[in-house]
Every structure is written in structure tokens, then in C-alpha cells.
C-alpha positions in Angstrom: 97.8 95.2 101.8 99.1 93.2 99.1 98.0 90.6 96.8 101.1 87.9 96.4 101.1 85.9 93.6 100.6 82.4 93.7 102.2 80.8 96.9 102.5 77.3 94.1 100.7 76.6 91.2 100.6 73.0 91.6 101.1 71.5 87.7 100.8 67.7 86.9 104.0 67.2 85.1 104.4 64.2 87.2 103.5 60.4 86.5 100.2 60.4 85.1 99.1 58.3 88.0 100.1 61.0 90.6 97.4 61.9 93.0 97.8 65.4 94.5 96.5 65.7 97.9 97.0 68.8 99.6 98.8 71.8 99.4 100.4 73.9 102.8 101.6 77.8 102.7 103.4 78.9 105.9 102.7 82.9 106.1 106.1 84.6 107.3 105.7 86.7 110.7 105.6 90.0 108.7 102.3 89.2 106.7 98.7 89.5 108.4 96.2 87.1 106.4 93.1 88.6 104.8 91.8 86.1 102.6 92.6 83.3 100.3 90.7 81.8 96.7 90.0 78.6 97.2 89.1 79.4 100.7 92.1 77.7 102.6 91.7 75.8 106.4 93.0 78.4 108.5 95.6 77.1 111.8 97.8 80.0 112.9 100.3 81.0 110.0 99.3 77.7 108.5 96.9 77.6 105.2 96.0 74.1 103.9 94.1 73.4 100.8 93.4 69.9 100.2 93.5 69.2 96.4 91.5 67.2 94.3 93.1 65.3 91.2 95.0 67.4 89.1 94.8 66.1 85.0 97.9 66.2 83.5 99.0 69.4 82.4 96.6 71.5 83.9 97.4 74.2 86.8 95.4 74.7 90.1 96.3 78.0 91.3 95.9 79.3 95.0 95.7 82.9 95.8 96.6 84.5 99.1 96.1 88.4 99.9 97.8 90.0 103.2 98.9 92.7 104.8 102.7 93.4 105.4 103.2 94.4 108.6 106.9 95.3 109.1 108.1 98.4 108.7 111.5 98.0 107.7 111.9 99.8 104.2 114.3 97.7 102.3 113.8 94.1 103.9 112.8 91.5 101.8 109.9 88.4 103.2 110.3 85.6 101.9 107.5 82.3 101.4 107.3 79.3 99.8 105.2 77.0 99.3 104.6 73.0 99.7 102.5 70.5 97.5 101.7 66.9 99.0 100.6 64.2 96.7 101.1 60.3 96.3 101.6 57.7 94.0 98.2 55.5 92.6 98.6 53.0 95.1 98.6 55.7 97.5 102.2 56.0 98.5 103.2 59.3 99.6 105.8 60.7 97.6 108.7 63.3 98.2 107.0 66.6 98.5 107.8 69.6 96.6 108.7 72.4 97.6 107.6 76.5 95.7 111.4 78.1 94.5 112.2 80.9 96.8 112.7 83.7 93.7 111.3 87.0 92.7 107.7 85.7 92.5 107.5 84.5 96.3 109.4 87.6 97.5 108.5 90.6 98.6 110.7 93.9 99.6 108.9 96.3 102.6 109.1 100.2 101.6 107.5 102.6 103.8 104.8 104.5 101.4 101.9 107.2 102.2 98.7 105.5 102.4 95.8 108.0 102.5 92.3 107.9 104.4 89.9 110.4 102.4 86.6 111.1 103.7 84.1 112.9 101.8 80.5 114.6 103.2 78.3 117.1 102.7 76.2 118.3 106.1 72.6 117.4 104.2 71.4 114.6 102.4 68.7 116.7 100.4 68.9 120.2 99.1 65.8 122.5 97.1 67.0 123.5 93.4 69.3 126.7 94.3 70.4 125.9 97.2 74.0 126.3 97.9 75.3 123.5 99.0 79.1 122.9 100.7 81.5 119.3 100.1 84.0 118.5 102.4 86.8 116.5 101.9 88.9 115.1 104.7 92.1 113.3 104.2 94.9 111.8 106.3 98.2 110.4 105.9 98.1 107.0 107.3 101.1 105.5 106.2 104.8 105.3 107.5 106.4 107.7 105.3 105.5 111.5 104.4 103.8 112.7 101.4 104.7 115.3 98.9 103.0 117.2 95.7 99.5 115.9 97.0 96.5 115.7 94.5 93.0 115.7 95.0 90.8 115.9 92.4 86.7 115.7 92.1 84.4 116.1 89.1 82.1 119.2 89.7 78.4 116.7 90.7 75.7 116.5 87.9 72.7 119.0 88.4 75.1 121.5 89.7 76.6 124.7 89.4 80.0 125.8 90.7 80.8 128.9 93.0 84.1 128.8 94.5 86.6 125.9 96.2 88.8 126.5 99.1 91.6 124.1 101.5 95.3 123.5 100.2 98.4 125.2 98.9 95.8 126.1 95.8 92.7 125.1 94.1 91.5 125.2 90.6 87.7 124.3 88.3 88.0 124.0 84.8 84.5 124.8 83.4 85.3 122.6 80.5 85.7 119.1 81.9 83.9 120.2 85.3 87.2 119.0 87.1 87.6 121.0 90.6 91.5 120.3 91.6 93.5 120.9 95.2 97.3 121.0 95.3 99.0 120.5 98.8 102.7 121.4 98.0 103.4 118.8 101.5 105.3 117.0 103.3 102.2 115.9 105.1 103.5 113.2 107.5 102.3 110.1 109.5 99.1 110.2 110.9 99.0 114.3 108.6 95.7 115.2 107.8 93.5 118.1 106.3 90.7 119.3 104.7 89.4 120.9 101.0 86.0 122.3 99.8 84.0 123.0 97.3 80.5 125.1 97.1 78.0 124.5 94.3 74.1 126.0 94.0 71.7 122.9 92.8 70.6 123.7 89.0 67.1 124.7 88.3 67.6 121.3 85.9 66.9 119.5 89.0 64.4 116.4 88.7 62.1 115.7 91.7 63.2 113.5 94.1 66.7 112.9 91.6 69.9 111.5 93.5 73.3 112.9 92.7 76.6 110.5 93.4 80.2 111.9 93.8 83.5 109.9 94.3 86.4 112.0 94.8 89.9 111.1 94.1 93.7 111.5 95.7 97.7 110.7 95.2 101.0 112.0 95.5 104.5 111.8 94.2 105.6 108.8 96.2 103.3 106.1 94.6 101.4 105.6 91.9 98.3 104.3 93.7 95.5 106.6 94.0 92.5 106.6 97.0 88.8 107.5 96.4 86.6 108.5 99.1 83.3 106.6 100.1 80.3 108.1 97.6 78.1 111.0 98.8 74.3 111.3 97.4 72.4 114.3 97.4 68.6 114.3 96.9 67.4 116.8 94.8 64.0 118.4 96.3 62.0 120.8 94.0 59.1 123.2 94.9 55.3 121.9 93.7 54.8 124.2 90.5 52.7 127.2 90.6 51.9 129.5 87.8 51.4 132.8 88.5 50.2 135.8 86.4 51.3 139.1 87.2 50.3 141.4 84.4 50.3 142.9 81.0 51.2 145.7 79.7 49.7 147.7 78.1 46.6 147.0 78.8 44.3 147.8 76.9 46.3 147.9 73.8 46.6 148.0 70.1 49.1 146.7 69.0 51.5 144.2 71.0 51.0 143.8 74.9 53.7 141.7 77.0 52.5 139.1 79.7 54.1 139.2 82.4 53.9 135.8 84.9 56.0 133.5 87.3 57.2 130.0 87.4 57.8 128.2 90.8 60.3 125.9 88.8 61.6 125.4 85.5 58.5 124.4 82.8 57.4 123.8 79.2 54.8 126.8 78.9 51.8 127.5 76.8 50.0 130.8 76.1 46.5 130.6 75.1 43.9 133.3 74.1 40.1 133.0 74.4 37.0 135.1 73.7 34.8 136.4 76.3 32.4 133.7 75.1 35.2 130.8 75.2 36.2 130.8 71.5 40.2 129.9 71.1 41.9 132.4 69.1 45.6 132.0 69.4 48.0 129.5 70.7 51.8 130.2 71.6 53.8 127.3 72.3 56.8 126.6 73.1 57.5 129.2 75.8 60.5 128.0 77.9 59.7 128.7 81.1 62.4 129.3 83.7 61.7 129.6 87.4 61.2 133.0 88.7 59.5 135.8 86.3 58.8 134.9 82.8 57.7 137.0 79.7 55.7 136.7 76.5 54.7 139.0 74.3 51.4 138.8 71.9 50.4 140.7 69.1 47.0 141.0 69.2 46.4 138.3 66.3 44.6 135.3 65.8 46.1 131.5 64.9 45.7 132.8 61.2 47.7 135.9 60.9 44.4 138.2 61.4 44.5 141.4 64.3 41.3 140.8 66.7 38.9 143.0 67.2 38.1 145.3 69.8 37.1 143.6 73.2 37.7 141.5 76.4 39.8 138.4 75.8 40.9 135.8 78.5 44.3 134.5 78.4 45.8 131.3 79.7 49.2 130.5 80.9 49.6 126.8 80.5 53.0 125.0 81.9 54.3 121.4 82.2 57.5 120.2 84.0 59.4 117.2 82.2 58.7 114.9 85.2 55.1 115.6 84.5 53.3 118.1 86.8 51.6 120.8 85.3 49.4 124.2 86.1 47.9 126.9 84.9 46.4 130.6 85.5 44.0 132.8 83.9 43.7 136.6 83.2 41.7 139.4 81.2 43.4 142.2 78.9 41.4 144.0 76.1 42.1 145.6 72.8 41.2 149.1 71.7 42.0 149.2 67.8 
């Protein structure tokens, strides 16, 4: 597909009084129309534009894009174009005619054009999961392909494992940037696949939607292709605190508190007397899913040991999308 320049760029340098009136492009038998701006009448090969009054010195461009459809490398399509207008009496005048140069020329070469597919085989995956991409390309053009690159920036939210497919693969950690290298030729109608595996961070925000594009070219041409965009749902579990122990228990000194996370969370560890008196708040505990620890030292909020006895302590914890719980236990102190 190409995108010619202007077919004419119609330019009142005439008479003043001039009145342009339409404006005719005959595509050549090697070009396939795909669209035009203004929106040309359309009969076979023919495209007609009828033109309004053009004030002198100003230009009224038309654009044409189309697809070459010869394979000849080397031959060279030409087009010109025609402009209609009349005098202000409305006397049609000589019409002119688009200079068959450089700028109304085209020369066919025979290029790879690539096809690239991405997917991944579910559309929603629990934080650490592995998950597997795919990405499928195929030579589609009329000449072969050499020193292939794909390339494809490692998705937010997660965390790489390994990538396979090609001559070799590469992930720097740095940029995130996963990289295949097909040493080629990969032909007309050539085709293959690469991979990459990745486990979903414990970052993961409910219900979040990760987007990927990834990206390939060749030696050949400087054009590169981008597959269509994958999105991944992020699913996380419903949080759930869970306290396993402490230890030791009873103690004297420092005991450690011992308790599990369904997901990542913002914890708090809170310490009450048998009769419901607070003592001691820990904050900033930062939670991570699985088992969690935090120790206590058996003192109060103002730097003074408790005394011997039951106490009841609470395990506090908030996600950053909002959902919290909590769990409560007993320990005691023998000073």
C-alpha cells in the first residue's frame, strides 16, 4: 500500500477570473484504490473531484492512497493528473495537464511485508500465575527476509521467566525489552512463531487490564509491523488475614507473630488488654502475600515493658484498592 503524493495540486496562477471546475485522476492498471481526501466520485479507474472556486494563489490539494499491485521489481507506474476549469463567462478553457516527473512516479520493488499475530490463551490470569505470549509472524510479501527482529516490552504487572522461538532470544532486565533474532531467509508466504512466559506480580490491582503491542522488521526495509494489542485482566484473591502463632508464648522479653496474607497489604499490629485497653500500635507492616512476621517487645506505646498477663493482639491489613481484614489472638507475658 502506498500513499502517492498529490495526483495535481490545482494552484490559481491563472486569470483571476478563472473558475476551476473539476479535477480527473486516471489510476494506472498496476494501482488498486483504497481511498481518497476529498472523497473523489468513483467510475472504474476514473476519480473526479468537482472543485469549487479556487482564490488566487491558494492550493487545493487531492490525496489518493493505493495499493501497487504489480510485481515487477524495477518497473516504474506512471499517473498524471487533469484539472478542468473555465473562463468567467463560462467558457471552457484548455485543460491542464499534472507533469509526468519524480512526484507522479512510482518504481515497483518486491519487499517482505510481515503479518504478526500476537495472543495469549486467557484473557484473565490470578496474581502468580504463569502466563505464556505467543507471537505468530508470516512473510507475506514477494521477496524473502533476512536478519529478522522482533522485539516486545516485558507487560506491566509482570515478572519474567524465560523466552523461547528463533535463531536466539534475549530480556534485558533493565529496559524490560524481551528480543528474538531469526538469522532467515524466511520467504513468501514463511512463517513462525516466538514466546515469552511471565508470572503476574503480587502488584496486581483488582480487576487491572494489562496492554501489549509487539514489534518486527528486517534488513530489507526500514518499515516495521506491530501486532494487534493483547489485554490481560488481572484477578486477585479476596484478602484474608490469618494468624498462625507466636512464639514464644508466654514470654518475657520479645515474642514474634507469626500470620498470613491472601494478597499483598498495608498491615497493622495492635495490642489490647484483657479488659480492651490499647497498649501498643505497630504500623507500617508491609504485608506480602503468603506468611508474614512481626516481632513485639512486650512494651507499651510509651517505651514501658507490660506487666504480667493475657493480652489480645490484632492483625490489621488494608490493600491499596481498599479492602481490608483483620484477625485476633491471645499470647501472655511472664516477667
Amino acid at each position: 500500500m502506498i500513499r502517492r503524493p498529490p495526483r495535481s495540486t490545482p494552484s490559481n496562477s491563472s486569470a483571476a477570473s478563472d473558475v476551476y471546475k473539476r479535477q480527473i485522476d486516471t489510476l494506472p492498471d498496476d494501482a488498486e484504490y483504497i481511498s481518497s481526501n476529498p472523497q473523489a466520485t468513483i467510475n472504474g479507474k476514473e476519480l473526479l473531484w468537482t472543485l469549487s472556486n479556487i482564490p488566487p494563489g491558494n492550493i487545493e490539494t487531492m490525496e489518493v492512497v493505493v495499493r501497487i499491485t504489480s510485481t515487477g521489481t524495477g518497473k516504474v507506474i506512471h499517473n498524471t493528473a487533469t484539472t478542468y476549469y473555465e473562463d468567467s463567462a463560462g467558457t471552457p478553457k484548455m485543460p491542464k495537464t499534472s507533469d509526468d516527473d519524480a512526484d507522479s512516479q512510482v518504481t515497483v520493488v518486491n519487499l517482505p511485508v510481515f503479518e504478526i499475530n500476537k495472543s495469549i490463551l486467557k484473557s484473565e490470569a490470578m496474581i502468580l500465575e504463569t502466563v505464556t505470549y505467543t507471537i505468530h509472524y508470516r512473510n507475506t510479501g514477494l521477496a524473502s527476509a533476512s536478519d529478522i527482529t522482533i522485539w516486545d516490552t516485558l507487560p506491566d504487572k509482570h515478572i519474567f521467566i524465560s523466552s523461547w522461538g528463533g535463531d536466539s532470544s534475549s530480556y534485558d532486565q533493565a529496559t524490560n525489552l524481551i528480543t528474538w533474532h531469526i538469522n532467515g531467509p524466511v520467504n513468501t508466504n514463511g512463517e513462525g512463531d516466538v514466546y515469552f512466559s511471565a508470572w503476574i506480580s503480587e502488584d496486581g490491582r483488582k480487576d487491572e487490564h494489562v496492554k501489549n503491542i509487539a514489534y518486527i522488521g528486517c534488513t530489507e526495509t526500514t518499515k516495521t509491523y506491530k501486532t494487534n494489542q493483547t489485554d490481560l485482566k488481572i484477578l486477585v484473591p479476596q484478602l484474608n488475614v490469618d494468624i498462625v502463632t507466636n512464639y514464644p508464648n508466654p514470654f518475657s522479653g520479645n515474642t514474634t507473630i507469626i500470620f498470613n496474607l491472601s494478597r499483598k497489604a498495608e498491615c497493622k499490629l495492635k495490642v489490647f488488654t484483657i479488659s480492651g485497653e490499647l497498649i501498643r500500635t505497630i504500623k507500617n507492616i508491609h504485608g506480602k502475600m503468603f506468611e508474614n512476621r512481626v516481632m513485639w517487645d512486650g512494651k507499651n506505646d510509651h517505651g514501658k515493658d507490660a506487666s504480667s498477663g493475657v493480652y489480645i493482639y490484632k492483625i490489621e491489613a488494608t490493600t491499596d484498592d481498599g479492602e481490608s481484614d483483620y484477625d485476633f489472638s491471645r499470647l501472655a507475658i511472664l516477667r
